[in-house]
N, C-alpha and C positions, 0 to 999 in steps of 0.2 A: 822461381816466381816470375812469373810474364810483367815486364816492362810496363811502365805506365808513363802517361803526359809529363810534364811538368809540375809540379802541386807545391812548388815553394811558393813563399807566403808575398804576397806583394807589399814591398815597405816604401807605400805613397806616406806622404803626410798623414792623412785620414786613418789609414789601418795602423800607424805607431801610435799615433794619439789613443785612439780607442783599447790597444794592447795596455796601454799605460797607466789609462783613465781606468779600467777595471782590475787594473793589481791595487792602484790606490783606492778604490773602491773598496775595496776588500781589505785592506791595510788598517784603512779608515774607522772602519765599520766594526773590526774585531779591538782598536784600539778602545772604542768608545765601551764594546763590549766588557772588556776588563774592566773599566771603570767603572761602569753600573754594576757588574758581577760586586765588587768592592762594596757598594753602596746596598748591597742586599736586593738590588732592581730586579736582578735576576738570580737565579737561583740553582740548587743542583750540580749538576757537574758542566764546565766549560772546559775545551781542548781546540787552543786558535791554531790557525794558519800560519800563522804569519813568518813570512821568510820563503814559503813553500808556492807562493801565489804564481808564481810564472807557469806550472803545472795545468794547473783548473783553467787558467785565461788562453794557454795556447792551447788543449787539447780541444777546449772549446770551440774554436772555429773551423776545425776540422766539420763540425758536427751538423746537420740539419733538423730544424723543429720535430722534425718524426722520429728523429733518434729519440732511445732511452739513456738516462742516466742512472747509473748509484754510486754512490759514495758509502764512506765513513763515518762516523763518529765526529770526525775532522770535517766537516762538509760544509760551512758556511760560506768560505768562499766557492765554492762549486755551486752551489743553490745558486747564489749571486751570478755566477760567471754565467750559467745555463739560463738566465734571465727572470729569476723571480725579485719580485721588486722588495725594495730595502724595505719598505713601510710594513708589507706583513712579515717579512723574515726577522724585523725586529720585535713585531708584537708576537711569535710565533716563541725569540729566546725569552720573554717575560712573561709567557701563558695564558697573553690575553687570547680569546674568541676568534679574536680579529687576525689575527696568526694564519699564515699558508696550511698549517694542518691543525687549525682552531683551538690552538694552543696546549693541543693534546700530546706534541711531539718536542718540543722543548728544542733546547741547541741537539740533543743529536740524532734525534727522529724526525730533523724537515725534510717535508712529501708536498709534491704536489702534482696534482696530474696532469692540468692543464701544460706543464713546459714537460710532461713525461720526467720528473726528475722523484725517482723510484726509493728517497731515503741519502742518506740518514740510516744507519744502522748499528747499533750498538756492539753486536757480538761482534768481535775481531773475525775475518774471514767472510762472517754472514752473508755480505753481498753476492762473493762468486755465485754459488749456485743460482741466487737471484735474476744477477743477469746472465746467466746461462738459460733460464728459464724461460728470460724474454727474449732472448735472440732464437731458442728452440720454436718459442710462437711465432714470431713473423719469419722464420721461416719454410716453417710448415706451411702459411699461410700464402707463401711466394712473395712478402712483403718487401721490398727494397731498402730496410731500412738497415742500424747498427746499433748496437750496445754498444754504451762506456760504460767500466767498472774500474773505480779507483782503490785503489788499499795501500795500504800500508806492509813492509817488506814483514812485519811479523807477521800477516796473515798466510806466509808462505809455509810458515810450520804447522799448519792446522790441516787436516785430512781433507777438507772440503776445498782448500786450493788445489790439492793434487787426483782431487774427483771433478770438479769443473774443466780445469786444463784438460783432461783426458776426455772428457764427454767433447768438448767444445772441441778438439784437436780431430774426434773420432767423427763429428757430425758435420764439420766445417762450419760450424755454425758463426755469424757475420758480431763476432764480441771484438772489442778492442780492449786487451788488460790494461792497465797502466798504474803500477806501480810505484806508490811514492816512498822511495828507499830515502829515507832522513835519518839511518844509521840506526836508530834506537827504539827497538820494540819497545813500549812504556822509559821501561830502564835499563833494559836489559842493551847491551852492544854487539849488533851485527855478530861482530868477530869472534865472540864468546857464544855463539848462540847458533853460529851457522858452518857447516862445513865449508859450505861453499858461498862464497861474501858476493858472487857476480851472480844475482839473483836473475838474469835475465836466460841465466844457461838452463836455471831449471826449465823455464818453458820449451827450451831446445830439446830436454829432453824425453817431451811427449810433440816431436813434430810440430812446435808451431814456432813460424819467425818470430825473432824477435832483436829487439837493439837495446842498449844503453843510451842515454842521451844526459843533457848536462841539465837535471832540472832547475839550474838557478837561472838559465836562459830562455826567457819567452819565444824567442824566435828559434831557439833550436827545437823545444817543445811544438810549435805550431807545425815546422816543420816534419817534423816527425810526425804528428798525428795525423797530416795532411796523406802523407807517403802510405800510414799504414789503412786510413779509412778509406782509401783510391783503393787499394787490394781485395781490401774486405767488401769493397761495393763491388766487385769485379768478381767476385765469388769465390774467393782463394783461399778463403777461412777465416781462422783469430790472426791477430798479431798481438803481440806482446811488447812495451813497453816501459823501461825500468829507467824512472826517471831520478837522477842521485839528487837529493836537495838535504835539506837541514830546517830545523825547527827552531827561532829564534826565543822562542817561548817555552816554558815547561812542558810536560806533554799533557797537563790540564793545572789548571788553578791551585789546586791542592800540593802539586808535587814540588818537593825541593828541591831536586835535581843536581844530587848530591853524585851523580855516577859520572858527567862532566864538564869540565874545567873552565871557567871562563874565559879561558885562554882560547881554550878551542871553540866557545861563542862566538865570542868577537872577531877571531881569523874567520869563521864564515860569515857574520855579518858583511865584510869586506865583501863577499860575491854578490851582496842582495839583489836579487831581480831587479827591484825598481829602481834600483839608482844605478845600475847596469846599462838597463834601460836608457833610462834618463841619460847618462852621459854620452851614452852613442849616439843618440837623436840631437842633442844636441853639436856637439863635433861633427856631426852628417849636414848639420844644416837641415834636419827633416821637422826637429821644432825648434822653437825660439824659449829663453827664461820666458818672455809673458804667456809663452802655450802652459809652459807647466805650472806656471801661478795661476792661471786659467782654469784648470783642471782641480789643482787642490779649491781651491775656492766652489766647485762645484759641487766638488764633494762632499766639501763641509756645509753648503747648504741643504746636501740630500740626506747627510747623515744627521743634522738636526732635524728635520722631516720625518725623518724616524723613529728617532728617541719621540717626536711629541706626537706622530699616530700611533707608536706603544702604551704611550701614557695614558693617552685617550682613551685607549682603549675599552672593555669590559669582560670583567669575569665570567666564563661560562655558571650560569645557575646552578645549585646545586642539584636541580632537580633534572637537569638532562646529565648528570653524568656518567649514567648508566647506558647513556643512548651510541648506539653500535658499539656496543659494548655485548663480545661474544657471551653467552651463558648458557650452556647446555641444560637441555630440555631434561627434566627428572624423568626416567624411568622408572614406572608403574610398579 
């Protein structure tokens, strides 16, 4: 790989505040989630983030408005971190109208197009080919742009992870993978479930770089995604990125999470991003307690904001729910 600039992450004041302010963000946002889910507000299936938020917030700055996203299933804090605003993303998990994809997509089909953030996808894997598809178009088209494509390490057992890797690896095409290894496909664990538990080797071996990184750290993650989207704008190909984190949460609302220990929650807990975060900015001297009381208080004003443009919100009619709604044409 040909050398690049410098691309570590600059940690003025301004850019740890904002690293901070959007894991809490995110924190915030899926706490409130749970509790409305509780309240019957929302509905279906919920699967949060949280614990995982250093991933979404530092790949993100890697990234410019012309990039594509896709995500997961898991994808609230990525919608957020990629810039769509809490007001519809909330009305979007409660089905109103008013919702980023008019309520049609719930928590795990948010789309939007205005910020290119492509899903939201339910089938485990789905995504790869996806954004395979969209990095094949712009760069047929001589675009200068990149794909993000998040997943999850169990997506790595499905045929279409090791049919994207190979097109993308074969076409050089400008994707960044990134991998959110939290150890536990659903229930099942890594180590029972995978020959080989260093998920980043598989990409080695269809020819594309790739690294490990410490997903509970924002600034290793930014780092990282700075390093690999300098390449891939430079026309080098994918990179691959397997970021290790943990799920502080069930892997949705329904599960009881009987496969492990609380032992082993709470020793990760102890890494959490945001209080990671938080104590080095603090001990750096790069913010002060009143920046981060600062910050929750903003929060908590934006994620009330939320909760009552959801509320506000209105039910699509019954009468347009057919509307772009595929339906093949009867043959004669």
């Amino acid at each position: 790989m040909t050398p690049h600039p410098d691309v570590k992450p600059r940690l003025d004041r301004a850019h740890v505040r904002r690293l901070l302010k959007e894991m809490i963000r995110i924190r915030r946002f899926e706490e409130k989630c749970a509790e409305l889910y509780t309240q019957e507000k929302i509905r279906g299936f919920l699967h949060l983030y949280i614990g995982e938020e250093a991933i979404a917030v530092g790949a993100m700055q890697a990234l410019l408005p012309d990039d594509a996203v896709v995500a997961t299933y898991r994808e609230h804090g990525h919608a957020l971190a990629r810039g769509i605003a809490m007001g519809p993303a909330m009305a979007e998990m409660y089905g109103k109208q008013e919702g980023c994809s008019r309520g049609r997509g719930g928590s795990m089909h948010i789309f939007d197009a205005a910020t290119r953030f492509y899903g939201g996808n339910a089938i485990v894997g789905g995504g790869l080919p996806l954004a395979v598809g969209l990095a094949l178009a712009d760069h047929m088209r001589g675009l200068p742009r990149a794909t993000a494509c998040f997943f999850g390490e169990g997506a790595v057992a499905e045929g279409e992870f090791h049919e994207s890797m190979n097109l993308a690896a074969l076409w050089r095409l400008p994707v960044l993978f990134v991998c959110e290894n939290n150890l536990y496909a659903m229930g099942t664990a890594l180590a029972i479930s995978e020959s080989e538990t260093d998920i980043h080797l598989k990409a080695q071996g269809y020819r594309i770089r790739s690294e490990a990184v410490d997903g509970m750290d924002v600034v290793a993650v930014e780092a990282a995604a700075r390093r690999a989207v300098a390449a891939i704008r430079a026309g080098e190909g994918p990179v691959f990125l397997e970021c290790r984190t943990y799920r502080f949460r069930a892997h949705s609302m329904f599960d009881a999470q009987l496969y492990r220990s609380k032992a082993e929650i709470e020793s990760w807990k102890d890494r959490c991003p945001i209080e990671r975060l938080t104590a080095w900015a603090l001990a750096s001297g790069s913010l002060h307690p009143e920046d981060v009381g600062g910050i929750e208080s903003e929060v908590a004003v934006e994620v009330a904001a939320a909760v009552a443009f959801a509320e506000g919100g209105s039910w699509e009619p019954l009468e347009d729910l057919g509307r772009d709604v595929y339906t093949p044409r009867a043959v004669a």
